[in-house]
N, C-alpha and C positions, 0 to 999 in steps of 0.2 A: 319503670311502670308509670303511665299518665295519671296523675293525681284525679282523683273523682270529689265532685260536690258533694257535699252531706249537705240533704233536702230536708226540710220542717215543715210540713203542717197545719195550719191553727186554722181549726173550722167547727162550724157551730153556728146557728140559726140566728138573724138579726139582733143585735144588744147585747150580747152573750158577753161580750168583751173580748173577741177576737182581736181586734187591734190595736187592743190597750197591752196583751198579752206577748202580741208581734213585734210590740216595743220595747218591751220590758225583754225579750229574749235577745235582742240587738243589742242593749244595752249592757247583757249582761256578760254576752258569747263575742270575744277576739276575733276578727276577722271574720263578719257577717254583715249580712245585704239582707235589708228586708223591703217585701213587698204586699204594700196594701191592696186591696181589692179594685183600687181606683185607681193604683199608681199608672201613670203615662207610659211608662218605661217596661211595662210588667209583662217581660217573656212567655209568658205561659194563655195568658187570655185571648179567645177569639172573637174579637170586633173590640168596639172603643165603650169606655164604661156610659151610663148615662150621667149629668149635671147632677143628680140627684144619688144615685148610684150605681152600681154593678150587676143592675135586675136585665137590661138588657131588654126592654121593652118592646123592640120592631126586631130583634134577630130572628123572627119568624119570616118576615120578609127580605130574607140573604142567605137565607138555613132552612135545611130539615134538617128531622133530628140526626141522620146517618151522617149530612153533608159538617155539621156542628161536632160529632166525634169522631170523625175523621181529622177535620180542622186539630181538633184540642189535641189529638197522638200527634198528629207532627208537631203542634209547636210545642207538645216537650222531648220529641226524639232530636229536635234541634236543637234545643237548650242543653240537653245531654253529651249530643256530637259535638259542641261547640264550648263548653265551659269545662277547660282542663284545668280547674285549681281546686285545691281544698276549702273552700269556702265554705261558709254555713249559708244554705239560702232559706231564706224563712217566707213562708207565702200566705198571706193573708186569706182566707175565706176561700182557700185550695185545696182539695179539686172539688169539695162538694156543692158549696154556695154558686162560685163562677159555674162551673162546669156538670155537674149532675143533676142542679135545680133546675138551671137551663135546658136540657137533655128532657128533663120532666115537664117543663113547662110547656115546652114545645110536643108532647103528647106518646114520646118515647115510649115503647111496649116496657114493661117491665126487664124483661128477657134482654131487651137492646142495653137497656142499661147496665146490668148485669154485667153482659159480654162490655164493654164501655171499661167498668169498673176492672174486670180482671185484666185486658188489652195495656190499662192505665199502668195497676201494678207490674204486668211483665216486664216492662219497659226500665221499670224502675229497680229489676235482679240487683244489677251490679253497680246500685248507689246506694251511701248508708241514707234511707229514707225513713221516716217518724211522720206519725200523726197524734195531735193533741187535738181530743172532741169535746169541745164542753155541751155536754149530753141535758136534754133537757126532758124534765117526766110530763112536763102540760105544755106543749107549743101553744093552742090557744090562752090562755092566761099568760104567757110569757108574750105573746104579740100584744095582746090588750095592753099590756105593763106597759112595752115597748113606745107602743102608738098614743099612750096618755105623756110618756115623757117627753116623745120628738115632737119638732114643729109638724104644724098638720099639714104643710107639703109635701112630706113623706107617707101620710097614711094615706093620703089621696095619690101619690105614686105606686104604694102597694097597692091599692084598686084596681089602679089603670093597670099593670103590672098584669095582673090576673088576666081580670076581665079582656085584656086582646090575646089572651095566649091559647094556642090553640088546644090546650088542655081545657082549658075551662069552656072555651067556643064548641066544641065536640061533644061536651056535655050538657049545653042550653044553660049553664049555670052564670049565675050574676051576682052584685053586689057580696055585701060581706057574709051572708052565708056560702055563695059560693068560694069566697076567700077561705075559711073555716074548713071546709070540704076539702079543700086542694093542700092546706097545711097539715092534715091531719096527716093525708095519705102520702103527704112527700117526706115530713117528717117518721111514720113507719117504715117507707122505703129506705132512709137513708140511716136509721137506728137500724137494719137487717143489714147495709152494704159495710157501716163500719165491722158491723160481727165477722165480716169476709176482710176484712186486713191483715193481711200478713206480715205485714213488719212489725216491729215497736210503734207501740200504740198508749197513749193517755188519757184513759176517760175520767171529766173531771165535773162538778155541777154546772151548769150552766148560767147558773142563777146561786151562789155560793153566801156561805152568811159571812165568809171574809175574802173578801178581793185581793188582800195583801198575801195571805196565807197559800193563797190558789196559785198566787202567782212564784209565790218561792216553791211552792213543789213542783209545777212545771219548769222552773229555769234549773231546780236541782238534775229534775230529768233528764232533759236536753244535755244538762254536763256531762251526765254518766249516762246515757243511754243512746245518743246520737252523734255524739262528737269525744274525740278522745279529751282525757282529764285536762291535759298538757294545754288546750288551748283554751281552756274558759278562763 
């Protein structure tokens, strides 16, 4: 029997600490590859991340949204036909942030996404696949948090971010109320697509009052619920 990857993961809306999380489970899990949302090397992403990050700011001009989730199923039916080991692969800000924000941003029907989301899962039957979401109850106050602690290159690339995506352009909407607008209803969308997972799943705070504690109950998880005992 050809060994299959056991898939991870870690998704949850900018600052959450996704790739503090991505780290802390590499470090913890034998024989595992992990992949940040920017990494160079990162099998699953379609197009190249931005300097800044993985918003993906002109994939309107290379994509619609049909041509962008066609892209994202084969590069993981490839990744699947092609990777016969047991590894643990851990993926940074996958598949919602890379790939379903994207999908949205680009002005995706609900529906398309939807079908996107289950196309993603079938693919994934016969891998042991997990998701860890760090679920958040106010995405506006958790982005205001976010954009007071980062340099403010970043909060002016979430602007631009929006503001050229054809979600927002289809709507005449602008600046940071339209930013507010479009987080509200991506973040509803994607707290409804986690409800539709069907694998092992981890809903954990987003925004937690111990960072240390979050992290030992996800890496306990991942031992026992994604990978067998023998190799953590």
């Amino acid at each position: 029997m050809i060994p299959r990857p056991h898939i991870l993961f870690i998704d949850g809306l900018p600052g959450s600490g996704k790739s503090m999380a991505a780290k802390a489970v590499g470090g913890h899990i034998h024989n595992s590859r992990v992949f940040t949302e920017i990494a160079s090397n990162h099998p699953l992403l379609v197009g190249t991340p931005d300097p800044v990050g993985a918003g993906f700011v002109d994939i309107h001009e290379t994509h619609s949204a049909d041509s962008f989730a066609a892209a994202a199923l084969r590069k993981l039916e490839y990744f699947l036909e092609t990777t016969g080991d047991d590894t643990l692969y851990v993926f940074e800000s996958h598949p919602i942030q890379s790939t379903v924000r994207v999908l949205f941003q680009l002005g995706a029907p609900r529906m398309t996404i939807s079908h996107f989301w289950l196309h993603f899962q079938e693919r994934l039957e016969y891998v042991q696949a997990g998701l860890i979401y760090f679920q958040e109850n106010n995405p506006l106050e958790a982005i205001s948090e976010i954009a007071r602690k980062r340099d403010p290159t970043w909060k002016s690339y979430l602007i631009e971010l929006t503001q050229r995506s054809p979600w927002m352009q289809s709507r005449a909407l602008s600046g940071l109320e339209g930013v507010d607008q479009m987080l509200v209803e991506y973040a509803s969308l994607v707290d409804h697509l986690v409800d539709l997972w069907r694998y092992p799943i981890l809903k954990l705070a987003a925004r937690p009052e111990s960072y240390e504690q979050r992290t030992d109950a996800l890496t306990k998880w991942v031992a026992e619920s994604i990978i067998p005992s023998s190799r953590s």
